[in-house]
C-alpha positions as CSV (number, residue, x, y, z in Angstrom):
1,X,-8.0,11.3,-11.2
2,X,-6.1,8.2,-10.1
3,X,-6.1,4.9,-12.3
4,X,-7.7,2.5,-10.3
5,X,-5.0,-0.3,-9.0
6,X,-6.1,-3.2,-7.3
7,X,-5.4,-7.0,-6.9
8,X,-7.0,-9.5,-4.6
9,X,-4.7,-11.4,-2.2
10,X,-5.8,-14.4,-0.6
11,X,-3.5,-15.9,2.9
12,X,-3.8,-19.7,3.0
13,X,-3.6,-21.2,6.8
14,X,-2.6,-24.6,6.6
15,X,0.1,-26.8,8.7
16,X,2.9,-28.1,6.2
17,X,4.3,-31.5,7.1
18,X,7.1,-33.9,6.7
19,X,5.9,-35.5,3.3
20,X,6.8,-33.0,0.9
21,X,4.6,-34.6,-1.8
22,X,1.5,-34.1,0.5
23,X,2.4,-30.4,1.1
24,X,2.9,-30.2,-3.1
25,X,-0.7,-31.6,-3.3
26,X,-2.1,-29.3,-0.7
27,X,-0.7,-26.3,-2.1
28,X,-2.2,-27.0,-5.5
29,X,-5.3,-27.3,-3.6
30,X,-5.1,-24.1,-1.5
31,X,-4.4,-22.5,-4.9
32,X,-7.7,-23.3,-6.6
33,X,-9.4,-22.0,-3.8
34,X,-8.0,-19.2,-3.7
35,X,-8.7,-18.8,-7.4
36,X,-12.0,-19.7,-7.4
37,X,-12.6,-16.8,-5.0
38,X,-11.6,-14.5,-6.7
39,X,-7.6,-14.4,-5.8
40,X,-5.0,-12.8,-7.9
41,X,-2.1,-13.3,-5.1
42,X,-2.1,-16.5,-3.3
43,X,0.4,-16.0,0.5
44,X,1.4,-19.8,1.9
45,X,3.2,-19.8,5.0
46,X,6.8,-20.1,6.2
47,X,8.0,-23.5,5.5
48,X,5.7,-24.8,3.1
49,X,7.4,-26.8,1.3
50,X,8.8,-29.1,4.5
51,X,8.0,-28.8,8.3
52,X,8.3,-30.8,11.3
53,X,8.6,-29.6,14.9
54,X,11.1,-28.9,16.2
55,X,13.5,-27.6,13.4
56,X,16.4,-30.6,13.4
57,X,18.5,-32.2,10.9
58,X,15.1,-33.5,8.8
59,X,15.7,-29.8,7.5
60,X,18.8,-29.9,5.5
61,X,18.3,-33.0,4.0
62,X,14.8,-32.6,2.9
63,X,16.1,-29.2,1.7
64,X,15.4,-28.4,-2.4
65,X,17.1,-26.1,-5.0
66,X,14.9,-23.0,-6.6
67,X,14.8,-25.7,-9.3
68,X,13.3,-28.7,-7.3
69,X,9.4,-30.2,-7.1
70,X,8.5,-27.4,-4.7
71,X,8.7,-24.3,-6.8
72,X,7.9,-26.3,-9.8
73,X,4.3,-27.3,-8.0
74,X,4.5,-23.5,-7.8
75,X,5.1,-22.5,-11.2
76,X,2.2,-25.4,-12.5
77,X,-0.1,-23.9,-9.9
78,X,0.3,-20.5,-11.0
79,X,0.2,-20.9,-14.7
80,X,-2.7,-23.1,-14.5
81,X,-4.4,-20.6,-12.1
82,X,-3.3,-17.4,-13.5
83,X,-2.4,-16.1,-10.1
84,X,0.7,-15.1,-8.5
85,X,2.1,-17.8,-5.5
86,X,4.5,-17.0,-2.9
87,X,5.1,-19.9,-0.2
88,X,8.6,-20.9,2.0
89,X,11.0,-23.2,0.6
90,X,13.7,-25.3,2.8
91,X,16.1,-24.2,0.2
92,X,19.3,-26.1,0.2
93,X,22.8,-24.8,0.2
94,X,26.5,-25.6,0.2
95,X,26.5,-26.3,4.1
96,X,25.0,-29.9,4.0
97,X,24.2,-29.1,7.4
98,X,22.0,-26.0,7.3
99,X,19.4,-25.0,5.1
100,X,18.1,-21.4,3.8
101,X,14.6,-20.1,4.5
102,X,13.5,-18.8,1.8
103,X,10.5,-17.1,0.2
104,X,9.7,-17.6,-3.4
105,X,7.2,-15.7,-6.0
106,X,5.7,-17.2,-8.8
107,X,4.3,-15.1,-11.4
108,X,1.2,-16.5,-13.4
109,X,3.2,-16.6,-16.3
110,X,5.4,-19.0,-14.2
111,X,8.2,-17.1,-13.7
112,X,10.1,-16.6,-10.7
113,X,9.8,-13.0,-10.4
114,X,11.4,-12.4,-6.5
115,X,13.1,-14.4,-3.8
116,X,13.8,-13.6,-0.5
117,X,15.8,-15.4,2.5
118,X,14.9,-14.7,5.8
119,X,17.3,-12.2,7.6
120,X,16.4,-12.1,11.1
121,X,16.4,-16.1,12.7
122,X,14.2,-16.6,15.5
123,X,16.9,-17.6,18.0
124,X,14.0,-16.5,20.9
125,X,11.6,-18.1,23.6
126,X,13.6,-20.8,23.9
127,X,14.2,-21.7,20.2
128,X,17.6,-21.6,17.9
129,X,16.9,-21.2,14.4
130,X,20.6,-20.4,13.9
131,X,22.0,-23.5,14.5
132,X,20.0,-25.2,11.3
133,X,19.5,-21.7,9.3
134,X,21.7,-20.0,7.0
135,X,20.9,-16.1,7.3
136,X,19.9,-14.1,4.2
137,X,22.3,-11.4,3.2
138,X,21.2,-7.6,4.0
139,X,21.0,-7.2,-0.1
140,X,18.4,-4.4,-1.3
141,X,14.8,-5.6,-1.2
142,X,13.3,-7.6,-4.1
143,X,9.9,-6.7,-5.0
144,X,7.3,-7.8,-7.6
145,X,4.6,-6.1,-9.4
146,X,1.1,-8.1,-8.9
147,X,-1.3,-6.0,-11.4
148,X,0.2,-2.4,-10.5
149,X,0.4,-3.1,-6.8
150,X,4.0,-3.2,-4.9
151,X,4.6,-6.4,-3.1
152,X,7.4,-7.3,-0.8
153,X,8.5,-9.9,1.1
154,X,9.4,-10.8,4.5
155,X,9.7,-13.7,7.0
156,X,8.2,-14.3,10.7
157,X,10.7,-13.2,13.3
158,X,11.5,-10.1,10.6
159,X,8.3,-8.7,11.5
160,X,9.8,-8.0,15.4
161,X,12.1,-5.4,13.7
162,X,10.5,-2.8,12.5
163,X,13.2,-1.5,9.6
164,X,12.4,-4.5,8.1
165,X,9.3,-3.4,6.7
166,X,10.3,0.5,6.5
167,X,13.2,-0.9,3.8
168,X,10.1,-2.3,1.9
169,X,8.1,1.0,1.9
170,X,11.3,3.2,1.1
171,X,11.3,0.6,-2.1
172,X,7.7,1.6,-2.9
173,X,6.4,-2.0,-1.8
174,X,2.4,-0.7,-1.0
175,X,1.9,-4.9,0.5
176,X,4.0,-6.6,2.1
177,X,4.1,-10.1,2.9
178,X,4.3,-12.2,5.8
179,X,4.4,-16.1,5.6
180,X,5.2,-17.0,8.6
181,X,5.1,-20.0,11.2
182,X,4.4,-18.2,14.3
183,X,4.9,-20.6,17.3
184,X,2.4,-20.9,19.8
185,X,4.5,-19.0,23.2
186,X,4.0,-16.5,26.2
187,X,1.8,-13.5,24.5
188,X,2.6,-15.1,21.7
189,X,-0.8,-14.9,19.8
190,X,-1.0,-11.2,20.9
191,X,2.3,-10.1,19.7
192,X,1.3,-11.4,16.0
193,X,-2.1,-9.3,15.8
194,X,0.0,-6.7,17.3
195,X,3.0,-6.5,15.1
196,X,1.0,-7.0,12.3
197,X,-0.9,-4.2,12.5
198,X,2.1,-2.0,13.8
199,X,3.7,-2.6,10.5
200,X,0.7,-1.7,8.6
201,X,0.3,1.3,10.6
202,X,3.5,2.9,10.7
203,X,4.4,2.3,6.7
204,X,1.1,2.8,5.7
205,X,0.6,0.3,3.9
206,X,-0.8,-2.9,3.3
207,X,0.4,-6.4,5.0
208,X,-1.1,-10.1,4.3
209,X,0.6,-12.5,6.9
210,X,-0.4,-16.5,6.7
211,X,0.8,-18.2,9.5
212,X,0.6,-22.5,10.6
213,X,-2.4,-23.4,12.0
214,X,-2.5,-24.2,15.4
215,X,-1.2,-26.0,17.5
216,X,2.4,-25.6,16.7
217,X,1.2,-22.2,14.7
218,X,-0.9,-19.1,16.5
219,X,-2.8,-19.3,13.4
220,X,-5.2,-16.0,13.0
221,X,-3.8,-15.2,9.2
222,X,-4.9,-11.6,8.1
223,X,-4.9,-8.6,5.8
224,X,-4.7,-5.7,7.4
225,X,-5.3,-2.4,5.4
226,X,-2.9,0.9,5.6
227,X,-5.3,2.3,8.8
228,X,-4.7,-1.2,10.7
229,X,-8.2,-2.5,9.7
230,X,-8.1,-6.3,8.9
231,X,-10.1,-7.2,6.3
232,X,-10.0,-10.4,6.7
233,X,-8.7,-12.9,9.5
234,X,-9.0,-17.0,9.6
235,X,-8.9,-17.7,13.6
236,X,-7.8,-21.5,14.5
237,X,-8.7,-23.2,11.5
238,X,-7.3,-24.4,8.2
239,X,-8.5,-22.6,5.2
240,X,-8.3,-19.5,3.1
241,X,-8.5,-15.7,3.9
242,X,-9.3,-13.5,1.0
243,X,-8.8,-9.2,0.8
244,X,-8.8,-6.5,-2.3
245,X,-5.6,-4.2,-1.5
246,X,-6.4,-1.0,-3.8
247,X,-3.4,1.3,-4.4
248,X,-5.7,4.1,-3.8
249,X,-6.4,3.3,-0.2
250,X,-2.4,3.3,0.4
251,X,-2.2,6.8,-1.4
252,X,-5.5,8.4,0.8
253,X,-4.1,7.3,3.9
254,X,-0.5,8.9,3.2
255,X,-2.1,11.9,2.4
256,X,-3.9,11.7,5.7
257,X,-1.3,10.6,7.7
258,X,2.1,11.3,5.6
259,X,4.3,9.8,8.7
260,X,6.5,8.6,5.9
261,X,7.2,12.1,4.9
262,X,7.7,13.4,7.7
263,X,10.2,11.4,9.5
264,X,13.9,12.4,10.6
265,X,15.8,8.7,10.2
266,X,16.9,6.2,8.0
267,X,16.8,2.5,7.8
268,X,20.2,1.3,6.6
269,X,22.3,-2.1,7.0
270,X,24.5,-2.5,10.2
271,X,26.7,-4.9,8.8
C-alpha cells in the first residue's frame, strides 16, 4: 500500500502590468480564487510582479528585493489563504542596469521556502533578454515540499532545454513548474503545448505552466499529468486553471514506463 499524496495546484493566466500595486491587488485576487476552489498551490506567471512590452530599462528600476511589496503581497496572500504561491519577481541586483528573473515560493506559513532565477534567457525570435537580464547561476535545484508532493521550479525559455527539467526529476521534483510569459511568435502557440507535454512525458512527471494571456502571451495555461494528459487548460482568457497532482499517478506511470531508469546519460552543468 502506498500513502495517498496529493495536493491541488491551481495556474493563474492573467497579464501583469506596469503598476506594480495593481499587479499586488490582482494577485491577492487570483489567490482567493484559487483557494476557494479548492487550491493548495497557487502558479502566477513570469513577471508578475512588473511587465511591460517590450522588456527595456522600466525593468531595472521598477526592480524589488526578496524583501520588497511583491513577495510580501505573497507571503499575506498565502498566510491568509493557507496555500502555497509561487509567481516572478523583477528582482533587483547590484547592476543598476539589469534585473534578475526570478521565481519565488511562498509557503502558507509565509515562508520563503525556494527561489529560483531563470538560467536560460530568451535571446530568440527576434528578442534579447540578455541585454536587461542577469542569468541565474547553474547552482543545484531548489525544491519545496507542497503536502508530500516534489515541486520544482523553472522559467519560460528553460523549458526549450530539456535537461532543465531532467535536473528537477534527478532531485525527486514529481511537479514542476512553469510560469512563464510565452510571446505570441511563428509556431509559437504550438511549441508551448508541445514542450509542455514533452517535459511531462519524458520525466514522468507532472508540470503546471501559467503563461500571459494573450496578446503579448500565447496564453493556454495547463497541467499536464506524467502520461501527457492535461487536466486542465484556460485557452485565451484571463482566469484560473485548477488540477489534483497525486504522487501515486507519478509512481504507476514509472513503473509503466521507467524511462528514467533506464537511461545511459547524465545531465550535468557545462560551465
Amino acid at each position: 500500500m502506498h500513502e495517498a499524496q496529493t495536493v491541488t495546484v491551481a495556474v493563474v493566466q492573467f497579464t501583469p502590468t506596469d503598476d506594480r500595486v495593481h499587479n499586488r491587488d490582482a494577485v491577492a485576487a487570483f489567490v482567493a480564487v484559487a483557494a476557494g476552489r479548492g487550491a493548495r498551490l497557487v502558479v502566477f506567471p513570469e513577471y508578475s510582479s512588473y511587465f511591460e512590452h517590450p522588456l527595456g530599462s522600466g525593468f531595472a528600476r521598477n526592480a524589488e528585493p526578496l524583501d520588497g511589496a511583491f513577495v510580501g503581497a505573497l507571503v499575506e496572500a498565502a498566510r491568509e489563504h493557507q496555500v502555497f504561491v509561487v509567481a516572478g519577481l523583477v528582482e533587483s541586483t547590484e547592476d543598476k542596469h539589469r534585473f534578475s528573473n526570478t521565481l519565488v515560493a511562498v509557503s502558507p506559513d509565509g515562508d520563503v521556502v525556494a527561489t529560483y532565477r531563470k538560467q536560460h534567457l530568451y535571446d530568440a525570435f527576434g528578442a534579447s533578454e540578455s541585454e536587461w537580464v542577469v542569468p541565474g547561476a547553474l547552482d543545484a535545484p531548489q525544491t519545496f515540499d507542497a503536502d508530500g508532493i516534489t515541486v520544482g521550479m523553472q522559467t519560460c525559455y528553460d523549458l526549450r532545454f530539456p535537461e532543465v527539467t531532467r535536473r528537477l526529476a534527478d532531485t525527486g521534483a514529481q511537479l514542476v513548474l512553469v510560469p512563464a510569459e510565452w510571446v505570441r511568435g511563428p509556431l509559437k502557440e504550438q511549441h508551448w503545448r508541445t514542450l509542455i507535454a514533452a517535459r511531462a512525458i519524458e520525466n514522468t512527471l507532472y508540470v503546471a505552466a501559467a503563461d500571459h494571456a494573450p496578446p503579448i502571451g500565447v496564453g493556454s495555461s495547463t497541467v499536464v499529468d506524467p502520461m501527457g494528459v492535461a487536466l486542465a487548460t484556460i485557452g485565451e482568457t484571463t482566469g484560473v486553471a485548477v488540477a489534483e497532482v497525486d504522487a501515486e499517478r507519478v509512481r504507476s506511470v514509472r513503473e509503466l514506463n521507467p524511462a528514467l531508469a533506464l537511461r545511459r546519460y547524465r545531465v550535468e552543468p557545462i560551465d
